[in-house]
PDB file with one MODEL, atoms N, CA, C and O in Angstrom:
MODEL        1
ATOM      1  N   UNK A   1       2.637  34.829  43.790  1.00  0.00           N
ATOM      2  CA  UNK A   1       3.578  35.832  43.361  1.00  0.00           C
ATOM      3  C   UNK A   1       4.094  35.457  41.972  1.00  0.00           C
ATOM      4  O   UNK A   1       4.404  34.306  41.668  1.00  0.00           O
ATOM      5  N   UNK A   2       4.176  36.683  41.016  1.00  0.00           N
ATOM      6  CA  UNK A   2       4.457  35.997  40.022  1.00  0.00           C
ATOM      7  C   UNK A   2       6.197  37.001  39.607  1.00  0.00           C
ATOM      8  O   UNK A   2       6.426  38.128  40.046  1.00  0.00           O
ATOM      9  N   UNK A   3       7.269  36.114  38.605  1.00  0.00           N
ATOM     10  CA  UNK A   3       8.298  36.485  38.633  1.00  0.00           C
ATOM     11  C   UNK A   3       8.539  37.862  37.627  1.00  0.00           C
ATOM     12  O   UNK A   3       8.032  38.021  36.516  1.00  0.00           O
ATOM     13  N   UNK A   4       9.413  38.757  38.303  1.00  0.00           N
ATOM     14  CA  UNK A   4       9.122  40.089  37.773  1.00  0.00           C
ATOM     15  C   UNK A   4       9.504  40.250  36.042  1.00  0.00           C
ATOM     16  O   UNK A   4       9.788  39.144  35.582  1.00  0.00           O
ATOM     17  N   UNK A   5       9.554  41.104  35.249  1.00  0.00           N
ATOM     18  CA  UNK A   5       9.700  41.645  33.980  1.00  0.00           C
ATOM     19  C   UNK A   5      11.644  41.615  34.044  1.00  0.00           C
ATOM     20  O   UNK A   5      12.440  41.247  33.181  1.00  0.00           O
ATOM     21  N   UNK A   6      11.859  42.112  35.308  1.00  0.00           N
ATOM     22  CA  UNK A   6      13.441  42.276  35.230  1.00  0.00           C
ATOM     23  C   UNK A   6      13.994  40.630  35.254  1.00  0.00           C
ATOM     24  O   UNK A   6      14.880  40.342  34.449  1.00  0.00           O
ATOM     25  N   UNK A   7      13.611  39.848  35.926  1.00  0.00           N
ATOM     26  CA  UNK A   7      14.080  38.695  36.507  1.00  0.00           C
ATOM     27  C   UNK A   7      14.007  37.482  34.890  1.00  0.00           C
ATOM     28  O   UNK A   7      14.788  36.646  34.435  1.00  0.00           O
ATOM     29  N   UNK A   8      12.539  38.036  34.438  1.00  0.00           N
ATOM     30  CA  UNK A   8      12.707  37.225  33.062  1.00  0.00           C
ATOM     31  C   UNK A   8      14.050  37.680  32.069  1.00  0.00           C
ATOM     32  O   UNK A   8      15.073  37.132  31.659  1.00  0.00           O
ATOM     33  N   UNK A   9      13.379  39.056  31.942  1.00  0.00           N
ATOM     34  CA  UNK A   9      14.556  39.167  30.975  1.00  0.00           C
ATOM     35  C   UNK A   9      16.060  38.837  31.084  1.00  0.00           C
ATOM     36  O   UNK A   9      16.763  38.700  30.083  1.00  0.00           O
ATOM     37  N   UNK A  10      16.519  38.717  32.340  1.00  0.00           N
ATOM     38  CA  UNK A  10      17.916  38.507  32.805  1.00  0.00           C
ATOM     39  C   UNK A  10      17.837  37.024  32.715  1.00  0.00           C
ATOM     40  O   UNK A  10      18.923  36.492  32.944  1.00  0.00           O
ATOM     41  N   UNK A  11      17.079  36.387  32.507  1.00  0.00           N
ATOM     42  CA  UNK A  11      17.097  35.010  32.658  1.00  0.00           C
ATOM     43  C   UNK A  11      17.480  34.280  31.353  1.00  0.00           C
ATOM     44  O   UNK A  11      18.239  33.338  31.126  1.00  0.00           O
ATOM     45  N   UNK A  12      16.567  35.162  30.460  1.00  0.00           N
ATOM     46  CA  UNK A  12      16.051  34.749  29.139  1.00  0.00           C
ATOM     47  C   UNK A  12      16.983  35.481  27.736  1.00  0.00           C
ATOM     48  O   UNK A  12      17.291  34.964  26.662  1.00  0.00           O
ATOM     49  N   UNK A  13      17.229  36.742  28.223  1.00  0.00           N
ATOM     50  CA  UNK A  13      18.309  37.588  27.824  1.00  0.00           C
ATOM     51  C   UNK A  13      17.345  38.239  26.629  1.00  0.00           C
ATOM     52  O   UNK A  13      17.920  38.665  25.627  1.00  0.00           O
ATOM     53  N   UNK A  14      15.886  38.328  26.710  1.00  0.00           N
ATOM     54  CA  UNK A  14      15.045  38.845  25.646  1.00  0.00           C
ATOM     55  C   UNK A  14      14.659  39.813  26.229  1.00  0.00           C
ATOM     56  O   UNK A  14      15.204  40.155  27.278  1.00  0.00           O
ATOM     57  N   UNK A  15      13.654  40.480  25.713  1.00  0.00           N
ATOM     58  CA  UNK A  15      13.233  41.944  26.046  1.00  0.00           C
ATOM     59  C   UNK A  15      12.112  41.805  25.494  1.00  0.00           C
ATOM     60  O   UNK A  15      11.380  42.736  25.829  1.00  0.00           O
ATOM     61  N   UNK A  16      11.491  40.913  24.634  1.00  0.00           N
ATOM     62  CA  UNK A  16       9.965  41.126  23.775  1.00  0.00           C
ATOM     63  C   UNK A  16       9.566  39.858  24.601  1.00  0.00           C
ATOM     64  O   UNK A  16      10.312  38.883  24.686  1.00  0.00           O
ATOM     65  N   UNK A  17       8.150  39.947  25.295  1.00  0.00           N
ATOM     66  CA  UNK A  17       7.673  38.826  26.018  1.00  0.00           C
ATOM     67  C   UNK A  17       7.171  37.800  24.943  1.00  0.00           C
ATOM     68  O   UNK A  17       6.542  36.906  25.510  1.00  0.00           O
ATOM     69  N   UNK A  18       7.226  37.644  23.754  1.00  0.00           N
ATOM     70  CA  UNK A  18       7.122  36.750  22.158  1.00  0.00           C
ATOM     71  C   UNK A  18       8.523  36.370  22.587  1.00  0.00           C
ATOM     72  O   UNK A  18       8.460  35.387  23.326  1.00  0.00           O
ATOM     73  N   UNK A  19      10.022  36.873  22.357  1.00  0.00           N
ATOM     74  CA  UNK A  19      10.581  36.356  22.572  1.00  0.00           C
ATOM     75  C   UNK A  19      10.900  35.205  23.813  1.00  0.00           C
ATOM     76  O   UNK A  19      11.405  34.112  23.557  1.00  0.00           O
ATOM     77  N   UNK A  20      10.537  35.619  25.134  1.00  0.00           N
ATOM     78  CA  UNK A  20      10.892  35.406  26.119  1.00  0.00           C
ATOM     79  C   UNK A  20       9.672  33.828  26.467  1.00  0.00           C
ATOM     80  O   UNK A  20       9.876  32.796  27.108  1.00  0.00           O
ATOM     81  N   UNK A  21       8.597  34.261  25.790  1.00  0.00           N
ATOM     82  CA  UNK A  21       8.190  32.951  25.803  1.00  0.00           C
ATOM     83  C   UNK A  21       8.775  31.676  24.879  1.00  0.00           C
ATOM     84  O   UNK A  21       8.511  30.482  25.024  1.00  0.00           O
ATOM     85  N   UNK A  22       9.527  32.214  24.023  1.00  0.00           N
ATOM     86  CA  UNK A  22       9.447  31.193  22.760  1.00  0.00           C
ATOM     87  C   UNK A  22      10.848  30.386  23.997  1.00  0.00           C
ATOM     88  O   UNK A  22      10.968  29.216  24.360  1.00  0.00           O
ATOM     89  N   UNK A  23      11.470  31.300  24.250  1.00  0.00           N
ATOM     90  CA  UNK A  23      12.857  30.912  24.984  1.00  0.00           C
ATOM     91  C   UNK A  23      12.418  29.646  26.062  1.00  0.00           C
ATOM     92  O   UNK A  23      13.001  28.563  26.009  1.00  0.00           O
ATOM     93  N   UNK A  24      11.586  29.851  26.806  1.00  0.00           N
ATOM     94  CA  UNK A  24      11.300  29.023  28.099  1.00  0.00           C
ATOM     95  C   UNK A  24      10.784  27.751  27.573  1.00  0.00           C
ATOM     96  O   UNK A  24      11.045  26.672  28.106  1.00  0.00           O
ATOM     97  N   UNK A  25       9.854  27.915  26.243  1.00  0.00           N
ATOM     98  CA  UNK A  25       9.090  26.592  25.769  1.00  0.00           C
ATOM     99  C   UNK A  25       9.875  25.730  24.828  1.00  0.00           C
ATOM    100  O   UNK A  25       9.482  24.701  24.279  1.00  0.00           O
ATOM    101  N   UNK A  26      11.269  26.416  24.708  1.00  0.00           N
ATOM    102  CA  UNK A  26      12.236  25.866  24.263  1.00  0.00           C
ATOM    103  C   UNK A  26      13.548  24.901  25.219  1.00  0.00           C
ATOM    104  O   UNK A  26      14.138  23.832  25.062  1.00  0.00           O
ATOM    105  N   UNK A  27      13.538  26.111  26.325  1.00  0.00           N
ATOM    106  CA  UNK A  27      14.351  24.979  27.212  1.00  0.00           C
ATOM    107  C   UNK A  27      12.939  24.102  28.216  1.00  0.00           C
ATOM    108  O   UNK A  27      13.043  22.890  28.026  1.00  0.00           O
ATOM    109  N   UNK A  28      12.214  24.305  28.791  1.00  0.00           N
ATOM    110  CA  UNK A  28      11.223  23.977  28.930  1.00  0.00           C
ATOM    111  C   UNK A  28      10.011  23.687  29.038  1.00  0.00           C
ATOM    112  O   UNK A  28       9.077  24.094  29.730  1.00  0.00           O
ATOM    113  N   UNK A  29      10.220  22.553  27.879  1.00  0.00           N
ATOM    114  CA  UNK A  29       8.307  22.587  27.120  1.00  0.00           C
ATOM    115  C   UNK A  29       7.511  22.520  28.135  1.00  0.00           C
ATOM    116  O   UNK A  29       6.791  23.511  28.018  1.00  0.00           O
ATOM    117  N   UNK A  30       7.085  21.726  29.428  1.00  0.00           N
ATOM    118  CA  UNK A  30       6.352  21.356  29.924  1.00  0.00           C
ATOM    119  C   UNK A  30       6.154  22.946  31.000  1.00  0.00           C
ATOM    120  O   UNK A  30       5.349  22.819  31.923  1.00  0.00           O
ATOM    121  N   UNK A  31       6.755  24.138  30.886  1.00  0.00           N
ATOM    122  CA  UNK A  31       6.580  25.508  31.661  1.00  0.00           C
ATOM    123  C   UNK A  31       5.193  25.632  31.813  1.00  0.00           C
ATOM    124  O   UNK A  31       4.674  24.862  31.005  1.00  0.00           O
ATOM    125  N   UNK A  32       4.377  26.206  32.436  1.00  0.00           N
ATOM    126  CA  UNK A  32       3.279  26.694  32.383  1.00  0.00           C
ATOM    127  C   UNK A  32       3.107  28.442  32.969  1.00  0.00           C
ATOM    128  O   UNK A  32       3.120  28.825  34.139  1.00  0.00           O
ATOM    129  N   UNK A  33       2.975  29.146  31.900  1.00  0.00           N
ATOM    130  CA  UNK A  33       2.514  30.418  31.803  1.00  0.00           C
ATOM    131  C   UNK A  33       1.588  30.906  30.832  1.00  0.00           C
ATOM    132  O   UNK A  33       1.164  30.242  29.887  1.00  0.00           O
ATOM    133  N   UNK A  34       1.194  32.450  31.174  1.00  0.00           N
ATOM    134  CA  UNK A  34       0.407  32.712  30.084  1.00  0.00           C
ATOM    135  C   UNK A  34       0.689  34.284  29.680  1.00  0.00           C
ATOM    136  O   UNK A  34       1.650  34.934  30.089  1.00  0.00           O
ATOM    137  N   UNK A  35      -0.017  34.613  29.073  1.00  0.00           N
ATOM    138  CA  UNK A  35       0.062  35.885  27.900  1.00  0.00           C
ATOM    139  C   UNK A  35      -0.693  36.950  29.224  1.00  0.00           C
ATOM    140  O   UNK A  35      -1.481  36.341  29.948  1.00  0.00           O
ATOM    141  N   UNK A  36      -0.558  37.906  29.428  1.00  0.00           N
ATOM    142  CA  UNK A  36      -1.362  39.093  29.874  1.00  0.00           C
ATOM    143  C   UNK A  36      -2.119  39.674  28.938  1.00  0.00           C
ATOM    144  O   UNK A  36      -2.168  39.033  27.888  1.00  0.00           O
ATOM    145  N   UNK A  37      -2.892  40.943  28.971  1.00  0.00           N
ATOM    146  CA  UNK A  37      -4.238  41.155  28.031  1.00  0.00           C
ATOM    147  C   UNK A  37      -2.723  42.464  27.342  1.00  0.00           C
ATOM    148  O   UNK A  37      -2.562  42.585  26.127  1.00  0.00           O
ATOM    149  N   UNK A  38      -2.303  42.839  27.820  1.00  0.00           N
ATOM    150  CA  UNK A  38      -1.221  44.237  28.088  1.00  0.00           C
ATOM    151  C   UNK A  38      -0.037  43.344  27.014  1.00  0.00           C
ATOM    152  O   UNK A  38       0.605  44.077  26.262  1.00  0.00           O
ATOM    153  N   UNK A  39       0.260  41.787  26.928  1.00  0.00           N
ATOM    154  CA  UNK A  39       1.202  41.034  26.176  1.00  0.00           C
ATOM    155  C   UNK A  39       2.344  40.282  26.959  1.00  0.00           C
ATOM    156  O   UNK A  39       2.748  39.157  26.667  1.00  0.00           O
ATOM    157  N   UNK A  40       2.860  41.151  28.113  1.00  0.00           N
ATOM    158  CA  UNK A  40       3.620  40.812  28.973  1.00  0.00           C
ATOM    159  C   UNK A  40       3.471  39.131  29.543  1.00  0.00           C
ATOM    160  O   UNK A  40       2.272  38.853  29.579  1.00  0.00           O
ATOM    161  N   UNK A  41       4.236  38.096  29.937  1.00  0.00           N
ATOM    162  CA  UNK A  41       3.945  37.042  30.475  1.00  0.00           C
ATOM    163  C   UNK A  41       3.743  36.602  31.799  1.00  0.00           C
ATOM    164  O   UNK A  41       4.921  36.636  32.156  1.00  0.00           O
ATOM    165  N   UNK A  42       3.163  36.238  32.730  1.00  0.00           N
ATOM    166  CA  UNK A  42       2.604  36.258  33.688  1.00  0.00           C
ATOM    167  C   UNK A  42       2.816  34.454  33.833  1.00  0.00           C
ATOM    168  O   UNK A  42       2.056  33.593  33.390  1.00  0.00           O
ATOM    169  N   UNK A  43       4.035  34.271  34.562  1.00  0.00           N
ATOM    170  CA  UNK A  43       4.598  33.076  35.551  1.00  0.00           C
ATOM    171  C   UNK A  43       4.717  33.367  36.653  1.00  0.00           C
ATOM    172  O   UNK A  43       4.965  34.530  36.968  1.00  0.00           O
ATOM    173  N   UNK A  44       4.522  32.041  37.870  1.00  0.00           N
ATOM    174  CA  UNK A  44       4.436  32.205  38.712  1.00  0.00           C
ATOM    175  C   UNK A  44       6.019  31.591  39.160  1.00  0.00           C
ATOM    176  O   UNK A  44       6.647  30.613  38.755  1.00  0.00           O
ATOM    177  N   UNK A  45       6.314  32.584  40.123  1.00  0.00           N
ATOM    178  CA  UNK A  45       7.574  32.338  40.871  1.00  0.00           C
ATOM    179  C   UNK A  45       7.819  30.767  41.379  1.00  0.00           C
ATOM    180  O   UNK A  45       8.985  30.377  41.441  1.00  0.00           O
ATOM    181  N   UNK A  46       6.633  29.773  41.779  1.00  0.00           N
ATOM    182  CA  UNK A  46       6.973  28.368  42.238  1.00  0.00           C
ATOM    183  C   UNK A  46       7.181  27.549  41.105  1.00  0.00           C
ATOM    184  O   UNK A  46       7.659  26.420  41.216  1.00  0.00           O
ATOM    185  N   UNK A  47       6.691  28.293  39.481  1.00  0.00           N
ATOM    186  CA  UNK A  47       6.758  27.472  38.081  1.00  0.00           C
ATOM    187  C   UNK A  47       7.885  27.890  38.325  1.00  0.00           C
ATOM    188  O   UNK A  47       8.551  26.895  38.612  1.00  0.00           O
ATOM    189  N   UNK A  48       8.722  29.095  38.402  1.00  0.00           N
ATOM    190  CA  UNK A  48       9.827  29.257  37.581  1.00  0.00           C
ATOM    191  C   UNK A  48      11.073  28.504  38.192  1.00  0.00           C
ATOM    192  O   UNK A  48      12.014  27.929  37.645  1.00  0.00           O
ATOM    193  N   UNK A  49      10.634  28.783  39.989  1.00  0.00           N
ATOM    194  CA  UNK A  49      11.911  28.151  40.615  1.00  0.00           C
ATOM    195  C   UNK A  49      11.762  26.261  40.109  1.00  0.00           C
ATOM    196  O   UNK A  49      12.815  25.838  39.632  1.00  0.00           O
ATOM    197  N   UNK A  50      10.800  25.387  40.173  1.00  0.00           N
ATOM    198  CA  UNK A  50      10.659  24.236  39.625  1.00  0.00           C
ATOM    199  C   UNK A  50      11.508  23.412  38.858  1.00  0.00           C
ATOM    200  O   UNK A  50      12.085  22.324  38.850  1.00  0.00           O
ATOM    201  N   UNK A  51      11.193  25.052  37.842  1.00  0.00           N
ATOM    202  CA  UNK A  51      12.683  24.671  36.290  1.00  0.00           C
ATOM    203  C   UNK A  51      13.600  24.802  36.497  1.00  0.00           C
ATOM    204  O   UNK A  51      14.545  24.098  36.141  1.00  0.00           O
ATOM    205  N   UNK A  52      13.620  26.064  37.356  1.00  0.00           N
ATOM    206  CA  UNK A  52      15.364  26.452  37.104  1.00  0.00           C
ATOM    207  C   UNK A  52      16.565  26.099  38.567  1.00  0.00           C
ATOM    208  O   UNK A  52      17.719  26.490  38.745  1.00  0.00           O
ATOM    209  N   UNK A  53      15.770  25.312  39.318  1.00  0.00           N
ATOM    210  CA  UNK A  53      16.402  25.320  40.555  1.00  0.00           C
ATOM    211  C   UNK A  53      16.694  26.184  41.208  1.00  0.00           C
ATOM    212  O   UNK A  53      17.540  25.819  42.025  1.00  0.00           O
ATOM    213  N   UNK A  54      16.425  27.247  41.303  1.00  0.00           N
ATOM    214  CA  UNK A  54      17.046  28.511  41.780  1.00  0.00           C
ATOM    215  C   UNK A  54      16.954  28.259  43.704  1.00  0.00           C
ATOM    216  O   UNK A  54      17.645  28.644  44.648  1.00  0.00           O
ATOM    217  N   UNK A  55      15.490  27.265  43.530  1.00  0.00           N
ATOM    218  CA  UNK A  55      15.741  27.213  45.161  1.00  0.00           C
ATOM    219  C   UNK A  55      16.216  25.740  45.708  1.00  0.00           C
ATOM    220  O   UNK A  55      16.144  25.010  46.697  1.00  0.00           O
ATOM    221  N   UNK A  56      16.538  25.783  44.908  1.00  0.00           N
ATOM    222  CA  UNK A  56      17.171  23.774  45.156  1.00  0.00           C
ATOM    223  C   UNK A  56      17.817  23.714  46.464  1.00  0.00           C
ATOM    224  O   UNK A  56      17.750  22.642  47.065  1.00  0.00           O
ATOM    225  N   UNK A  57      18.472  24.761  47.035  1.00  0.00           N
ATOM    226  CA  UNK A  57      19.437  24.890  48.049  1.00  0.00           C
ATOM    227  C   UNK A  57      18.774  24.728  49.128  1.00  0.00           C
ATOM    228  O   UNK A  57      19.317  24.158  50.074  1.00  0.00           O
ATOM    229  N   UNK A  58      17.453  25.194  49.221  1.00  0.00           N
ATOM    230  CA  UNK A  58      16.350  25.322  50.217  1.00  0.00           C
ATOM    231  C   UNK A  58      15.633  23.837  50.354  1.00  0.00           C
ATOM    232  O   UNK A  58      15.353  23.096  49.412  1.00  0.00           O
ATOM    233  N   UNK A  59      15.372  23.551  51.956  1.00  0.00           N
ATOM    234  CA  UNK A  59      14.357  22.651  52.007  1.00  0.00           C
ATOM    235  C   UNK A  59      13.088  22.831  51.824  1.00  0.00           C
ATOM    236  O   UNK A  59      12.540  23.808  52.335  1.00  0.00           O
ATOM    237  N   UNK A  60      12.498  22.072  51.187  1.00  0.00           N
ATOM    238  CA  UNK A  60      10.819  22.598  50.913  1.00  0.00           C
ATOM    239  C   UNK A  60      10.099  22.583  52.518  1.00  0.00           C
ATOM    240  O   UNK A  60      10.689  22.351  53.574  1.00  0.00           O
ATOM    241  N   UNK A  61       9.060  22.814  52.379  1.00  0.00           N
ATOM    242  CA  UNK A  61       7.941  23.518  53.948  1.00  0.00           C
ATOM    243  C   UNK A  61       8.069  22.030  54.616  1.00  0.00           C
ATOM    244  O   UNK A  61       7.869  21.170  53.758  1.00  0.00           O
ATOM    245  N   UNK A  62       8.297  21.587  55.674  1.00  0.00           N
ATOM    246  CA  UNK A  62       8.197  20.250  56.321  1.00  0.00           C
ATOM    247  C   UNK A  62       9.259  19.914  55.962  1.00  0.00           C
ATOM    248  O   UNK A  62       8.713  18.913  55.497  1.00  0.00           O
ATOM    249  N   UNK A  63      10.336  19.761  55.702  1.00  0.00           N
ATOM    250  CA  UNK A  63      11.378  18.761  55.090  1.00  0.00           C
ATOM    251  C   UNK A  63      12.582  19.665  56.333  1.00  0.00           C
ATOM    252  O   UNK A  63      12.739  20.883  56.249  1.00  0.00           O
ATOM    253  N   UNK A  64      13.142  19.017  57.150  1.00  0.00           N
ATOM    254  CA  UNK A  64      14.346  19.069  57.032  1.00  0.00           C
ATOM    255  C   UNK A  64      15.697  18.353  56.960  1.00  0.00           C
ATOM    256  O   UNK A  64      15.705  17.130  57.095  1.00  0.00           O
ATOM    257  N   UNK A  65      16.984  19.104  56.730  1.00  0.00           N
ATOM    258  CA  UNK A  65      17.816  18.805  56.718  1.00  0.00           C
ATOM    259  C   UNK A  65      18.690  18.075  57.515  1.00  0.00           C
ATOM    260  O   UNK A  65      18.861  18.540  58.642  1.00  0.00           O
ATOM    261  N   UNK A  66      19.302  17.039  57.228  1.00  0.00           N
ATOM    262  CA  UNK A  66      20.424  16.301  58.228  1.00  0.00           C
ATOM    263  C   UNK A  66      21.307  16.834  58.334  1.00  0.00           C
ATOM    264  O   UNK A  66      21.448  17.509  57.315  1.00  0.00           O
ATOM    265  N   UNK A  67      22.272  17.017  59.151  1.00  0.00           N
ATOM    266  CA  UNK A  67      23.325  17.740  59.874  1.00  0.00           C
ATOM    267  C   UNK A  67      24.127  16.231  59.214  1.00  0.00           C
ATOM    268  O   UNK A  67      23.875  15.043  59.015  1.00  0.00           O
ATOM    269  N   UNK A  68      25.303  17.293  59.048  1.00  0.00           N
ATOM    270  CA  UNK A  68      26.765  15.950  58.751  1.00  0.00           C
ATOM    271  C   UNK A  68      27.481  15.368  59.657  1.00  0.00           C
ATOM    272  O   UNK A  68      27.816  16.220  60.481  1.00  0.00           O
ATOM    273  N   UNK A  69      27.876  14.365  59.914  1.00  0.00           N
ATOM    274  CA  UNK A  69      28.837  13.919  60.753  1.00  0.00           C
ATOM    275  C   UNK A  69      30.284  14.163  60.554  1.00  0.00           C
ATOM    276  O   UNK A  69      31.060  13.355  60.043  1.00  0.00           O
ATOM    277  N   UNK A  70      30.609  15.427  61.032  1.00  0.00           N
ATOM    278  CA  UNK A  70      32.211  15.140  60.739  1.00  0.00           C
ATOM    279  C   UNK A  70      32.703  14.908  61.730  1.00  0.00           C
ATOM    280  O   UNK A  70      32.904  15.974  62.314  1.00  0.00           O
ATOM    281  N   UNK A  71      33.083  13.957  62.378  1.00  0.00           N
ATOM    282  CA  UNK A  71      33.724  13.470  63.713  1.00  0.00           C
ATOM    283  C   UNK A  71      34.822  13.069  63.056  1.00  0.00           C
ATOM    284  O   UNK A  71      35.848  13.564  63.522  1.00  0.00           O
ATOM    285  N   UNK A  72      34.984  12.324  62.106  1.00  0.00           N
ATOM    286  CA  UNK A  72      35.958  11.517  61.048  1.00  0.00           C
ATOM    287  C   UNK A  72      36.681  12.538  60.522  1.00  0.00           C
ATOM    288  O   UNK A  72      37.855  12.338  60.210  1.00  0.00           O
ATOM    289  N   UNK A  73      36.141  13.666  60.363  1.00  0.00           N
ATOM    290  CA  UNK A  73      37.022  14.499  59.594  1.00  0.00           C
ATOM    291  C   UNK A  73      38.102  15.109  60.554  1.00  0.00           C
ATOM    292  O   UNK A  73      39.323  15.061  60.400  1.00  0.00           O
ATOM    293  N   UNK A  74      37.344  15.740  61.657  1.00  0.00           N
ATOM    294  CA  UNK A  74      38.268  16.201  63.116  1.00  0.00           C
ATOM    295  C   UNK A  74      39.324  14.980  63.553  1.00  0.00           C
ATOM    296  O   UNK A  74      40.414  15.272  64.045  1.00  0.00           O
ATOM    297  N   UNK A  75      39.049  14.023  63.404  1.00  0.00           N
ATOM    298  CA  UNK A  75      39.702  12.969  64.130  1.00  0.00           C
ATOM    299  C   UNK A  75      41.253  12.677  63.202  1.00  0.00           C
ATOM    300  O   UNK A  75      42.252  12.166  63.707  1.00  0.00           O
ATOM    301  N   UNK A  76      41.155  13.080  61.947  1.00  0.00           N
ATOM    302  CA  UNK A  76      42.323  12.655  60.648  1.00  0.00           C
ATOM    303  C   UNK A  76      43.133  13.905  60.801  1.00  0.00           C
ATOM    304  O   UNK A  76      44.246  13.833  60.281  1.00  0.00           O
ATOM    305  N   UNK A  77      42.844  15.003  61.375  1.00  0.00           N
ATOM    306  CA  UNK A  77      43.754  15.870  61.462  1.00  0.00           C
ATOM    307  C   UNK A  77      44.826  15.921  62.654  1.00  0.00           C
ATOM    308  O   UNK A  77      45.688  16.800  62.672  1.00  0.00           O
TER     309      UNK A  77
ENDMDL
END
């Protein structure tokens, strides 16, 4: 899946995909995307979340999460 035309530009705050690339290889050189034949840029949604954390909140596929212990916290009140 790759990330939509709306989602860049709101990201990037450009509107010309020249701009919008220069933007990403600026905050991050190591991005990997490319040019469409049409000009538009064509990233993939797992490059973009990578950079920008957007899914940081999420455990990746196999990974889960530890539950907290608040026993300590109930117990001080």
């Amino acid at each position: 899946m790759h990330v939509s035309e709306q989602v860049l530009r709101g990201y990037t705050g450009k509107t010309r995909p020249s701009a919008q690339a220069r933007f990403l290889r600026k905050q991050f050189p190591k991005i990997i995307f490319v040019f469409r034949d049409d000009g538009s840029l064509a990233l993939r949604q797992e490059e973009f979340d990578r950079y920008t954390l957007s899914k940081a909140a999420q455990p990746a596929a196999g990974q889960t999460r530890r539950n907290l212990d608040l026993s300590l916290l109930r117990r001080a009140g």
